[in-house]
mmCIF file of the N, C-alpha and C atoms, coordinates in Angstrom:
data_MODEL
# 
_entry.id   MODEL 
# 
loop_
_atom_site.group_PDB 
_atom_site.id 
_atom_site.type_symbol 
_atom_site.label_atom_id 
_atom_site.label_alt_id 
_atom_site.label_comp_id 
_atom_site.label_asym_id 
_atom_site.label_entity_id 
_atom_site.label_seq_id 
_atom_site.pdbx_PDB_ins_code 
_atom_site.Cartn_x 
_atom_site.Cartn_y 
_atom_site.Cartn_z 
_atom_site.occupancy 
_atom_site.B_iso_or_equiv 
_atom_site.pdbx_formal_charge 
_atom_site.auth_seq_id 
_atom_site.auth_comp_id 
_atom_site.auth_asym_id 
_atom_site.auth_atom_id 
_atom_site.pdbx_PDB_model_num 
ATOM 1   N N  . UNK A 1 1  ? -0.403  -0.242  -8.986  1.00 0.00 ? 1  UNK A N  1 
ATOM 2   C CA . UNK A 1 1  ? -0.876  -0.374  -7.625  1.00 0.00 ? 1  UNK A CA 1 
ATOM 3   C C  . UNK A 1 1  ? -0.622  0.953   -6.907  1.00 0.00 ? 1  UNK A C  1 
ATOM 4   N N  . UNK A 1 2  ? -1.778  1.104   -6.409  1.00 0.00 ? 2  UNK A N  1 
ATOM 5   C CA . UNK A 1 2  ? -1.459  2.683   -5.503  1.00 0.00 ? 2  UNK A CA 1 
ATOM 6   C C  . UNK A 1 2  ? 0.169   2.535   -4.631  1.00 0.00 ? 2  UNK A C  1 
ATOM 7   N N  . UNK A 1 3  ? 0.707   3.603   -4.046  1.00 0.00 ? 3  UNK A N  1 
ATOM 8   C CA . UNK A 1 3  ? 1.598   3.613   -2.882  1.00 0.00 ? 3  UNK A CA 1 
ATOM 9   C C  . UNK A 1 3  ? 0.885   2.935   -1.548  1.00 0.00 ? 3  UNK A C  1 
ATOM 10  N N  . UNK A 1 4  ? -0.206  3.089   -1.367  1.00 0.00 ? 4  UNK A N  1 
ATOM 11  C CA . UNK A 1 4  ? -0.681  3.244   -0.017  1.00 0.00 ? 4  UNK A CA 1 
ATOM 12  C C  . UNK A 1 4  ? -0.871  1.484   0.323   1.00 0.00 ? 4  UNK A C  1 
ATOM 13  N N  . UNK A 1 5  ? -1.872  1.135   -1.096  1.00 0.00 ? 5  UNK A N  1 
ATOM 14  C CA . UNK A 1 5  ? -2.008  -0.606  -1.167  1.00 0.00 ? 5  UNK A CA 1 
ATOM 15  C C  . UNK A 1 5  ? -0.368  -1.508  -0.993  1.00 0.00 ? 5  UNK A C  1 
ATOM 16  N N  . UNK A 1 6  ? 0.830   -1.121  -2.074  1.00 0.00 ? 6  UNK A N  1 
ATOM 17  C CA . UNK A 1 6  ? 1.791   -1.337  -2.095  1.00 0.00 ? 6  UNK A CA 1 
ATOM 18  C C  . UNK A 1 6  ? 2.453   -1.420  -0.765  1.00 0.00 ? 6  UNK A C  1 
ATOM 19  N N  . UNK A 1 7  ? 2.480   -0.148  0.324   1.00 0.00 ? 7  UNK A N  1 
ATOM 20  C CA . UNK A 1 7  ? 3.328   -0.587  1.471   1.00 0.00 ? 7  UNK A CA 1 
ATOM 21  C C  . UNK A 1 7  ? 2.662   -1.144  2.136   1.00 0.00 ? 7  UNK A C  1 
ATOM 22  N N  . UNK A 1 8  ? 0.962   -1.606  2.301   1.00 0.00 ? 8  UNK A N  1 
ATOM 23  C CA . UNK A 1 8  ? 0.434   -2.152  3.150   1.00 0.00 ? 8  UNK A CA 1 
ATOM 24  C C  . UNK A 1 8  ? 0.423   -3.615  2.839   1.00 0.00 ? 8  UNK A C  1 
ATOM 25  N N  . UNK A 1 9  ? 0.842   -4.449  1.534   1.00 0.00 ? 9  UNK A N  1 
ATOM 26  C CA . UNK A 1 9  ? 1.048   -5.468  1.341   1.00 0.00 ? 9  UNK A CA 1 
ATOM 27  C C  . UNK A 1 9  ? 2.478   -5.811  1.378   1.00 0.00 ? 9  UNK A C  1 
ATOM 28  N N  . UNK A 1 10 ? 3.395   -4.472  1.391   1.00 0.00 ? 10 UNK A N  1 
ATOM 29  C CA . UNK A 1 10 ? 5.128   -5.125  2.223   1.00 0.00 ? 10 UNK A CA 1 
ATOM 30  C C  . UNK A 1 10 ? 4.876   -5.107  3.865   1.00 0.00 ? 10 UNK A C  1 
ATOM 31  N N  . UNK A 1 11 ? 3.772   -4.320  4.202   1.00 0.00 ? 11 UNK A N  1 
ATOM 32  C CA . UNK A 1 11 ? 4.442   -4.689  5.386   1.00 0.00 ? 11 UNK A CA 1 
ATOM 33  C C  . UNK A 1 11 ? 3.031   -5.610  6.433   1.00 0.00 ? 11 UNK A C  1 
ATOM 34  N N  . UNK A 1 12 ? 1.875   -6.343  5.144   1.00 0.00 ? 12 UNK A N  1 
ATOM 35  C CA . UNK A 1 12 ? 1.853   -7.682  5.559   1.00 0.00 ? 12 UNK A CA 1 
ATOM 36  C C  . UNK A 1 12 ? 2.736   -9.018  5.420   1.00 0.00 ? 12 UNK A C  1 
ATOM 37  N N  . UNK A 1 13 ? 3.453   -8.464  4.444   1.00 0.00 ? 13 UNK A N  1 
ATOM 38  C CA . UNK A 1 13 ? 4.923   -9.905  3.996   1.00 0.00 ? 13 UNK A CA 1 
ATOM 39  C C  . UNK A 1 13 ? 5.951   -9.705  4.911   1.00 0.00 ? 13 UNK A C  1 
ATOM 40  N N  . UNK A 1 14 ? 6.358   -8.651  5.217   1.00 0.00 ? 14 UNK A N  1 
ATOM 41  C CA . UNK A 1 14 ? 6.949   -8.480  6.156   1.00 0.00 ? 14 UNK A CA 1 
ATOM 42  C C  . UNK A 1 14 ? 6.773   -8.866  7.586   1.00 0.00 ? 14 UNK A C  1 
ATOM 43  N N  . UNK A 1 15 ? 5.734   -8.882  8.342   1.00 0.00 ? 15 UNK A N  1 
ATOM 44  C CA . UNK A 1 15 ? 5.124   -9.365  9.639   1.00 0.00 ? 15 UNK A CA 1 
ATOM 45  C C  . UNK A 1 15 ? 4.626   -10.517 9.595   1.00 0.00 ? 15 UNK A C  1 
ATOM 46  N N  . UNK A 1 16 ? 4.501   -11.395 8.086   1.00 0.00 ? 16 UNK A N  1 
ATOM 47  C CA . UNK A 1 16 ? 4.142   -13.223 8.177   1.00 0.00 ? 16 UNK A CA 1 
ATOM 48  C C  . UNK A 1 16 ? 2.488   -13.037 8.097   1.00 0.00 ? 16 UNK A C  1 
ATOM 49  N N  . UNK A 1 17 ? 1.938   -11.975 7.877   1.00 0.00 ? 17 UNK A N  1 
ATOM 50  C CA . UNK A 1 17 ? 0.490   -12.091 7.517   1.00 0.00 ? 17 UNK A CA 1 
ATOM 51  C C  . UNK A 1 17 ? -0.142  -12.319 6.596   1.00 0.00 ? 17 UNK A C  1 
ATOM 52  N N  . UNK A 1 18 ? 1.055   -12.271 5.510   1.00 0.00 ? 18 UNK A N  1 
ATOM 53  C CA . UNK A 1 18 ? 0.573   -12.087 3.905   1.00 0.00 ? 18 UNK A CA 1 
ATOM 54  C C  . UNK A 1 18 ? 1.702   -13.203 2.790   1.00 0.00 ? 18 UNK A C  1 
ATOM 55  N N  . UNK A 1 19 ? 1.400   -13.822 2.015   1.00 0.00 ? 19 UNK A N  1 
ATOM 56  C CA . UNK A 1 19 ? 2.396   -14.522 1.479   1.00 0.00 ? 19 UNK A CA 1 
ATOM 57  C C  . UNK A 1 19 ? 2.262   -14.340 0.257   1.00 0.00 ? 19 UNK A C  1 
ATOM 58  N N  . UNK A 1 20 ? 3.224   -14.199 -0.683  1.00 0.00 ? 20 UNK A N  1 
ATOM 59  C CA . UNK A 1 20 ? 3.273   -13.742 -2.203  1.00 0.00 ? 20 UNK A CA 1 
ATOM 60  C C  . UNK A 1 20 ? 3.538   -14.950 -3.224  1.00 0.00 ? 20 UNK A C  1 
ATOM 61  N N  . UNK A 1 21 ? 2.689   -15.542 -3.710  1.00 0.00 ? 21 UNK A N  1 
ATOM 62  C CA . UNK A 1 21 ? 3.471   -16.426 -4.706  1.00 0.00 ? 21 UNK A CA 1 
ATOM 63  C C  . UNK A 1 21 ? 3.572   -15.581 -5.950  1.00 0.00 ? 21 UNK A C  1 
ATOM 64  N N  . UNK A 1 22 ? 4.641   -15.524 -6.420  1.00 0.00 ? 22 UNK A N  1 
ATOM 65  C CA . UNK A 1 22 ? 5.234   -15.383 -7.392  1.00 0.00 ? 22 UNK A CA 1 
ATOM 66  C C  . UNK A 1 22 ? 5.154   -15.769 -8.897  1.00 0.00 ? 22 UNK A C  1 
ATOM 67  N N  . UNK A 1 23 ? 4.809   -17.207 -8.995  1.00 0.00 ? 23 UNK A N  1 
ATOM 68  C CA . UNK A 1 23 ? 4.405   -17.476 -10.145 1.00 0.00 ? 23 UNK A CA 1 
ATOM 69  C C  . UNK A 1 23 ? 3.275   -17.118 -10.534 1.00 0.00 ? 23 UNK A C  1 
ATOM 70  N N  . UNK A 1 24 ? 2.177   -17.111 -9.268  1.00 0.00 ? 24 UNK A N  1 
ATOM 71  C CA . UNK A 1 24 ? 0.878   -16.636 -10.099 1.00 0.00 ? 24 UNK A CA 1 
ATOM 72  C C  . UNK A 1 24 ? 0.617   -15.442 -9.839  1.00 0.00 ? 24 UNK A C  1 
ATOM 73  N N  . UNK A 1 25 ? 0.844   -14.775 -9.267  1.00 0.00 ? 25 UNK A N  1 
ATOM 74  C CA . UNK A 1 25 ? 1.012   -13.405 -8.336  1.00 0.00 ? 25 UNK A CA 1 
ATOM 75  C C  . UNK A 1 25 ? 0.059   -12.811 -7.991  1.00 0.00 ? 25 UNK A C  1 
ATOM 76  N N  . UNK A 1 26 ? -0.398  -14.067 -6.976  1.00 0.00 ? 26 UNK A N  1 
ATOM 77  C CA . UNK A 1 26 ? -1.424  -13.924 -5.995  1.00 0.00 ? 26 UNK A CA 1 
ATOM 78  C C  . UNK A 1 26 ? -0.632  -14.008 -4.437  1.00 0.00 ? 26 UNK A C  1 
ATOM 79  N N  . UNK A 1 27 ? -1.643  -13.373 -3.627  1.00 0.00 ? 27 UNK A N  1 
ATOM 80  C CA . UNK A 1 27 ? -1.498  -12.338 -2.484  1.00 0.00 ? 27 UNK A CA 1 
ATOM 81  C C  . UNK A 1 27 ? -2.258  -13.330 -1.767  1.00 0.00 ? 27 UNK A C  1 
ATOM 82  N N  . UNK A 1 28 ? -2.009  -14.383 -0.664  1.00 0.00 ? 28 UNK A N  1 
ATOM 83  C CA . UNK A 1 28 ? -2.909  -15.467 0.169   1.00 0.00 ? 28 UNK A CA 1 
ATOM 84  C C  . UNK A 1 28 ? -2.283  -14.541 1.786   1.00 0.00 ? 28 UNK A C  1 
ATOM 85  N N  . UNK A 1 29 ? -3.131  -14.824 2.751   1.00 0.00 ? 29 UNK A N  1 
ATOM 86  C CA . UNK A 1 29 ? -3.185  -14.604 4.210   1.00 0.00 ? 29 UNK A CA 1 
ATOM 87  C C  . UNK A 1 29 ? -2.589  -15.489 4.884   1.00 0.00 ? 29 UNK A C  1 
ATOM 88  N N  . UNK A 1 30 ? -1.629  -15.936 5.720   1.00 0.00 ? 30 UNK A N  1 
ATOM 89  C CA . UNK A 1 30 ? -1.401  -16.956 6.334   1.00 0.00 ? 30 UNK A CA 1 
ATOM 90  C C  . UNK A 1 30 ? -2.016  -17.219 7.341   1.00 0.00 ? 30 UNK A C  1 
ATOM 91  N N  . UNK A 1 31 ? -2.262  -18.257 7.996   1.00 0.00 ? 31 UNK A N  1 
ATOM 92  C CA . UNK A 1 31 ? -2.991  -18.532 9.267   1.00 0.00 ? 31 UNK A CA 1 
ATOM 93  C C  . UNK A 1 31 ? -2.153  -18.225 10.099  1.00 0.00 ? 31 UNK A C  1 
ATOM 94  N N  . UNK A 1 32 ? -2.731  -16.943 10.962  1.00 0.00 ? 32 UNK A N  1 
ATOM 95  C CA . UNK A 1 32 ? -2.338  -16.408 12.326  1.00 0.00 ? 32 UNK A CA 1 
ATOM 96  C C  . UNK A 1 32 ? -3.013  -17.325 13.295  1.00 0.00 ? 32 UNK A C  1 
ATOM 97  N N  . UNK A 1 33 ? -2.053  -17.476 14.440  1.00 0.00 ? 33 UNK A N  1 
ATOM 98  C CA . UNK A 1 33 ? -2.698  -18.006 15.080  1.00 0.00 ? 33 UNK A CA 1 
ATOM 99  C C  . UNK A 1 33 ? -2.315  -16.901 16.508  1.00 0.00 ? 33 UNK A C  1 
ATOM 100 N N  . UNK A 1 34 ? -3.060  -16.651 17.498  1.00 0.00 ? 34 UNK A N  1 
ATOM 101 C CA . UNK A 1 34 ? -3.337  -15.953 18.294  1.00 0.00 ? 34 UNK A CA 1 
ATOM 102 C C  . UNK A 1 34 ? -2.099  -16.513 19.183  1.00 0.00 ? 34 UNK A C  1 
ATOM 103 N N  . UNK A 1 35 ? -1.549  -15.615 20.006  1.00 0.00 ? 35 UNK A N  1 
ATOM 104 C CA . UNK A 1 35 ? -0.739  -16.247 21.204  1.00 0.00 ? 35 UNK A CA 1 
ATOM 105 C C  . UNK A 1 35 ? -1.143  -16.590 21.928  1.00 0.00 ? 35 UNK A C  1 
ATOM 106 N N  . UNK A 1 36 ? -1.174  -17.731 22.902  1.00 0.00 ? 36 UNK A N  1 
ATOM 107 C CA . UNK A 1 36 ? -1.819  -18.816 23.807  1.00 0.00 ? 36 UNK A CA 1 
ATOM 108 C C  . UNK A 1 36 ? -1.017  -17.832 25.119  1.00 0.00 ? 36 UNK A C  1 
ATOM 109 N N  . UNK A 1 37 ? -1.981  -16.818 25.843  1.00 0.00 ? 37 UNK A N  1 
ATOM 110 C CA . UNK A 1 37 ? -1.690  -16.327 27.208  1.00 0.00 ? 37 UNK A CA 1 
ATOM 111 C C  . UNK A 1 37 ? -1.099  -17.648 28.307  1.00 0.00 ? 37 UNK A C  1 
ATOM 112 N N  . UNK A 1 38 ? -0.353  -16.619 29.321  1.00 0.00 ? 38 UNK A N  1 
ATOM 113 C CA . UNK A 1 38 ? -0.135  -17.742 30.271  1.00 0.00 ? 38 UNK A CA 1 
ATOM 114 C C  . UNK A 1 38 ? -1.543  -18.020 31.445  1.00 0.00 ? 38 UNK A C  1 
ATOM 115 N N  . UNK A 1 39 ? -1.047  -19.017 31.578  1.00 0.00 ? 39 UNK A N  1 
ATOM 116 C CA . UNK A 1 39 ? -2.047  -19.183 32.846  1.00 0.00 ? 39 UNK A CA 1 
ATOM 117 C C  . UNK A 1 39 ? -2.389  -18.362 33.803  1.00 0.00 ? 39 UNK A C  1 
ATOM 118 N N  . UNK A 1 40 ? -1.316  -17.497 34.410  1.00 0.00 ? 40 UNK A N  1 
ATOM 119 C CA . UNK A 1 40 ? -1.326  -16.543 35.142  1.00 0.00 ? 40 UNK A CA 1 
ATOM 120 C C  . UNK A 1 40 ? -2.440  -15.367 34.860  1.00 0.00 ? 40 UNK A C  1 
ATOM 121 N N  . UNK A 1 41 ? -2.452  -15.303 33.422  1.00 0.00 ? 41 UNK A N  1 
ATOM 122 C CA . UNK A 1 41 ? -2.897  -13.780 32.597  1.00 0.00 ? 41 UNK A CA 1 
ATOM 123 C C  . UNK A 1 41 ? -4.551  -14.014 32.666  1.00 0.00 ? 41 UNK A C  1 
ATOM 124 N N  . UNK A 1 42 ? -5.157  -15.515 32.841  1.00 0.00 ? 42 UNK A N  1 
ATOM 125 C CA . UNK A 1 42 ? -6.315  -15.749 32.435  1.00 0.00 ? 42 UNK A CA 1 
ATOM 126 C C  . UNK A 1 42 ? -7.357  -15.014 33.354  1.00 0.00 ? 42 UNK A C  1 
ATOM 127 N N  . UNK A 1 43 ? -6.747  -15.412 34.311  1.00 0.00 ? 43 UNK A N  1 
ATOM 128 C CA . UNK A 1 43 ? -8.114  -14.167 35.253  1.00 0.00 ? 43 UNK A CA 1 
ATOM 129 C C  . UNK A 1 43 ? -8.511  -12.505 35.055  1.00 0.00 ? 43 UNK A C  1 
ATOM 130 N N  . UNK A 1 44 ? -7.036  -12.013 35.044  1.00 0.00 ? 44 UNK A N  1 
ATOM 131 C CA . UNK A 1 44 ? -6.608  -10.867 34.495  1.00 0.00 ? 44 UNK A CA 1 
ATOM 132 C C  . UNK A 1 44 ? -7.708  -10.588 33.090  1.00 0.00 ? 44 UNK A C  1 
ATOM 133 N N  . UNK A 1 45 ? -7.310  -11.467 31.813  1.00 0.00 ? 45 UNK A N  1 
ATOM 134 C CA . UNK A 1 45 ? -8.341  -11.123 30.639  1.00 0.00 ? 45 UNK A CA 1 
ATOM 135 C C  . UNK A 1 45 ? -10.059 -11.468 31.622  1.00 0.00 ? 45 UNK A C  1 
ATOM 136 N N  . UNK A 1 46 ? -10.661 -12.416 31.925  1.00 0.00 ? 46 UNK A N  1 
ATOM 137 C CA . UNK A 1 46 ? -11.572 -12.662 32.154  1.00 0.00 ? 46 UNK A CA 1 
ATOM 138 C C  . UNK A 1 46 ? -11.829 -11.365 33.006  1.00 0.00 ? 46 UNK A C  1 
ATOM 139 N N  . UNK A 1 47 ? -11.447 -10.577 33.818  1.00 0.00 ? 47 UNK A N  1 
ATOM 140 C CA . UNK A 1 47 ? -11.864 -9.506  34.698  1.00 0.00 ? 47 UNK A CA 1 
ATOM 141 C C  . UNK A 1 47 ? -11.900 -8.311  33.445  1.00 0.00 ? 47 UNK A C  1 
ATOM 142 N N  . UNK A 1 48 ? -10.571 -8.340  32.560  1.00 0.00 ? 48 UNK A N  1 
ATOM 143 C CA . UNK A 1 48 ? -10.932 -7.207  31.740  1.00 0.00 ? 48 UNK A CA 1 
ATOM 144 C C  . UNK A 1 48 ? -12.383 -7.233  30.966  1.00 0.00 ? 48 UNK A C  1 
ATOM 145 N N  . UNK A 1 49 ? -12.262 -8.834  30.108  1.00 0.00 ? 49 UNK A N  1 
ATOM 146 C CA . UNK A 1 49 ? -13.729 -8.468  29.787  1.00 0.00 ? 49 UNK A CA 1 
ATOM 147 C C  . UNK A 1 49 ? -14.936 -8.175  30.053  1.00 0.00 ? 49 UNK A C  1 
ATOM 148 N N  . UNK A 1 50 ? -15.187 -8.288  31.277  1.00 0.00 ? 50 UNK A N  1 
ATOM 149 C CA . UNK A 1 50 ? -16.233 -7.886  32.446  1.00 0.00 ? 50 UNK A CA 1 
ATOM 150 C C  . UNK A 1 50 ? -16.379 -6.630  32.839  1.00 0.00 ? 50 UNK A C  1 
ATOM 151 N N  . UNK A 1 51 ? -14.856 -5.931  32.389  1.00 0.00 ? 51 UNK A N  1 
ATOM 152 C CA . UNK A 1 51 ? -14.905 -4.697  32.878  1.00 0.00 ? 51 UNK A CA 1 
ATOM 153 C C  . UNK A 1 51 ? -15.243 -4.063  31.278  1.00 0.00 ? 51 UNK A C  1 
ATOM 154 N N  . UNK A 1 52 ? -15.088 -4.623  30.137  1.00 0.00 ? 52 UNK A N  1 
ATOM 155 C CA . UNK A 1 52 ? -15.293 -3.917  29.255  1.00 0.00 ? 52 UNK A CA 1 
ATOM 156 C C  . UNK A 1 52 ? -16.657 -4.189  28.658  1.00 0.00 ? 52 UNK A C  1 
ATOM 157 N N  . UNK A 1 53 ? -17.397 -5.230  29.102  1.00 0.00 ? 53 UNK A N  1 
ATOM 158 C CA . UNK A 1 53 ? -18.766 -5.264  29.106  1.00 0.00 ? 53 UNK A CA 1 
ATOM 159 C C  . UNK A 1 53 ? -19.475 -4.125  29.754  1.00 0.00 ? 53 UNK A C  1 
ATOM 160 N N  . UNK A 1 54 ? -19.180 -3.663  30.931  1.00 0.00 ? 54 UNK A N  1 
ATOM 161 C CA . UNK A 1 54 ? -19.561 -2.746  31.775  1.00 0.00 ? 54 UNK A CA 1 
ATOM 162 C C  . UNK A 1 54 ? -19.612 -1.577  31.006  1.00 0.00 ? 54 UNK A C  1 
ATOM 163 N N  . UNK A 1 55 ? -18.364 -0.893  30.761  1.00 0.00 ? 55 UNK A N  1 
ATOM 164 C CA . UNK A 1 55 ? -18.176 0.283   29.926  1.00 0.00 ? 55 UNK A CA 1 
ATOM 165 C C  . UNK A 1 55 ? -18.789 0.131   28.878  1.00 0.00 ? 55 UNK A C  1 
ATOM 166 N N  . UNK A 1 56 ? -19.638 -0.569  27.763  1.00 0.00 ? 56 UNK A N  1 
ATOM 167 C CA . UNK A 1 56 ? -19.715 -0.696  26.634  1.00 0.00 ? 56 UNK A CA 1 
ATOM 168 C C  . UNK A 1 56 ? -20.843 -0.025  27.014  1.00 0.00 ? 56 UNK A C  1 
ATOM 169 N N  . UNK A 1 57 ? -22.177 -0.220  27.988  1.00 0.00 ? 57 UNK A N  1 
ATOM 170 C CA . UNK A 1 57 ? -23.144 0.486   28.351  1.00 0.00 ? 57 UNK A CA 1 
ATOM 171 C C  . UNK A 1 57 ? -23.356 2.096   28.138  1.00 0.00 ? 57 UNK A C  1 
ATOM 172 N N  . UNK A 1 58 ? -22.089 2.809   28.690  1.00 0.00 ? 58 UNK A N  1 
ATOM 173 C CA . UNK A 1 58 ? -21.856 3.985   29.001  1.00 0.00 ? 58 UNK A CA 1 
ATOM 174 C C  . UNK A 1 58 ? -21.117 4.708   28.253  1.00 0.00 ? 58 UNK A C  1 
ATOM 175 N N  . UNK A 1 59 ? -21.800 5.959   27.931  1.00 0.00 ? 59 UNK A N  1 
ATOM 176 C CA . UNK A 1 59 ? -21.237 6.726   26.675  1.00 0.00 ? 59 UNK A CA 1 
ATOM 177 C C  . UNK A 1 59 ? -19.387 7.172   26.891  1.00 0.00 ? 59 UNK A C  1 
ATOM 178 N N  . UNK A 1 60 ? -18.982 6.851   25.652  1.00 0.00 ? 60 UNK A N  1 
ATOM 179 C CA . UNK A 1 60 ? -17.408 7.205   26.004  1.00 0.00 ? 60 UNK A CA 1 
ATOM 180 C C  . UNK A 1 60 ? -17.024 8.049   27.332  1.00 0.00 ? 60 UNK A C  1 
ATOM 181 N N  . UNK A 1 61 ? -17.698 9.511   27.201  1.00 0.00 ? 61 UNK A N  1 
ATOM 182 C CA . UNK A 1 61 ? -17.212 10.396  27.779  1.00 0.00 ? 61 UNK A CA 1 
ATOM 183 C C  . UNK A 1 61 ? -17.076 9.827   29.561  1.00 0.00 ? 61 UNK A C  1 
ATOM 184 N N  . UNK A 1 62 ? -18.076 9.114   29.632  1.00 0.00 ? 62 UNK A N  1 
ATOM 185 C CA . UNK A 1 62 ? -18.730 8.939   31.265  1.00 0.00 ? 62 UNK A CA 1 
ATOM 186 C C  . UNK A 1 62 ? -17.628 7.964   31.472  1.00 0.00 ? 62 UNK A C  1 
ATOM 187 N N  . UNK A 1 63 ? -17.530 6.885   30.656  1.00 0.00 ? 63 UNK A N  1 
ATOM 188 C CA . UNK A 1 63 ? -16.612 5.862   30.570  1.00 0.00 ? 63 UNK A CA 1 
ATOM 189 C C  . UNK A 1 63 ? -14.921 7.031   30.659  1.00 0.00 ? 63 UNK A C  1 
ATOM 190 N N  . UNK A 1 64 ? -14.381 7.747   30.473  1.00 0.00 ? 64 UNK A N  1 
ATOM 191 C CA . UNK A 1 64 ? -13.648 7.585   30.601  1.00 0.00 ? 64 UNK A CA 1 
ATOM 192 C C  . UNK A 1 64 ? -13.352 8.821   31.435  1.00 0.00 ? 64 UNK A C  1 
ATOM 193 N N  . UNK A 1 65 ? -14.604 9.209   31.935  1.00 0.00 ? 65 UNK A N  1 
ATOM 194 C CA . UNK A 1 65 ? -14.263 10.208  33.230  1.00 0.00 ? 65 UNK A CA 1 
ATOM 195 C C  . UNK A 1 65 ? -13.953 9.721   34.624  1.00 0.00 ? 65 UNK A C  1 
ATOM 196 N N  . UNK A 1 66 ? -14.586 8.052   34.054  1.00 0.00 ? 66 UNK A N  1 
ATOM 197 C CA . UNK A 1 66 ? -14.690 7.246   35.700  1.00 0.00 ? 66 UNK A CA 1 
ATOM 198 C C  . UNK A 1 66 ? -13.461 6.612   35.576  1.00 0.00 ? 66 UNK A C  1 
ATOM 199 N N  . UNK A 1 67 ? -12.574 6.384   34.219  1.00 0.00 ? 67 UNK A N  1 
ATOM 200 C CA . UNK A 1 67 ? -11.131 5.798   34.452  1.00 0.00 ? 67 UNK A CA 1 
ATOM 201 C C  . UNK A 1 67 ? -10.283 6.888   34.436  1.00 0.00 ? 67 UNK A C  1 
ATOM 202 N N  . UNK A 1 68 ? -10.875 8.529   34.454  1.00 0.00 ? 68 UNK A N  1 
ATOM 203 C CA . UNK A 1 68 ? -9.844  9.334   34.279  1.00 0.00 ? 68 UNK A CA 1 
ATOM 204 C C  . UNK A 1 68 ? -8.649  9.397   33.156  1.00 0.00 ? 68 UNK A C  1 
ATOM 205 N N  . UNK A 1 69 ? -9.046  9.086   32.617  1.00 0.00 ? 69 UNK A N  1 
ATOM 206 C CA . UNK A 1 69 ? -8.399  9.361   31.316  1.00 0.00 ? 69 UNK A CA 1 
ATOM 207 C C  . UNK A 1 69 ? -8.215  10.889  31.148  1.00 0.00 ? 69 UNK A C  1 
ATOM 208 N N  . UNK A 1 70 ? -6.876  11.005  31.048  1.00 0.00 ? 70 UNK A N  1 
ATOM 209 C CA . UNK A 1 70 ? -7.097  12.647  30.419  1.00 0.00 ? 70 UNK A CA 1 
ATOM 210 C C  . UNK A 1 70 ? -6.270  12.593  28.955  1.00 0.00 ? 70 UNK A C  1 
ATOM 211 N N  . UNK A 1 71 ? -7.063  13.594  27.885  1.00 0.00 ? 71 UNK A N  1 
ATOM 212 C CA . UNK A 1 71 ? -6.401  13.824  26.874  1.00 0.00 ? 71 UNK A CA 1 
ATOM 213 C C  . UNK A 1 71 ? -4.884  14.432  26.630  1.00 0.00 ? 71 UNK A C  1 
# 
């Protein structure tokens, strides 16, 4: 197994993304399940995605001259 495949499957076993059985030594995904935001946060996401609908229109650069982004 390459190095590169190797640490990227310790450190899906490591974070609960990846599960190893052993006897057959097969490599299964566990079901992630997303964190359930608070109530508070929901408007907050719903405005971000609106705002990131917006930007998706507009070429990076413009997009991130109008949030000022600097490199």
């Amino acid at each position: 197994m390459r190095l590169l495949t190797l640490e990227s499957v310790a450190a899906g076993i490591a974070s609960s993304l990846l599960h190893v059985d052993y006897e057959t030594a097969a490599v299964r995904s566990n079901d992630a399940k997303p964190p359930l935001s608070p109530e508070r946060v929901k408007y907050h996401v719903t405005n971000a995605e609106k705002l990131g609908r917006w930007f998706a229109r507009l070429p990076i650069g413009q997009a991130f001259a109008l949030l000022q982004v600097v490199p």
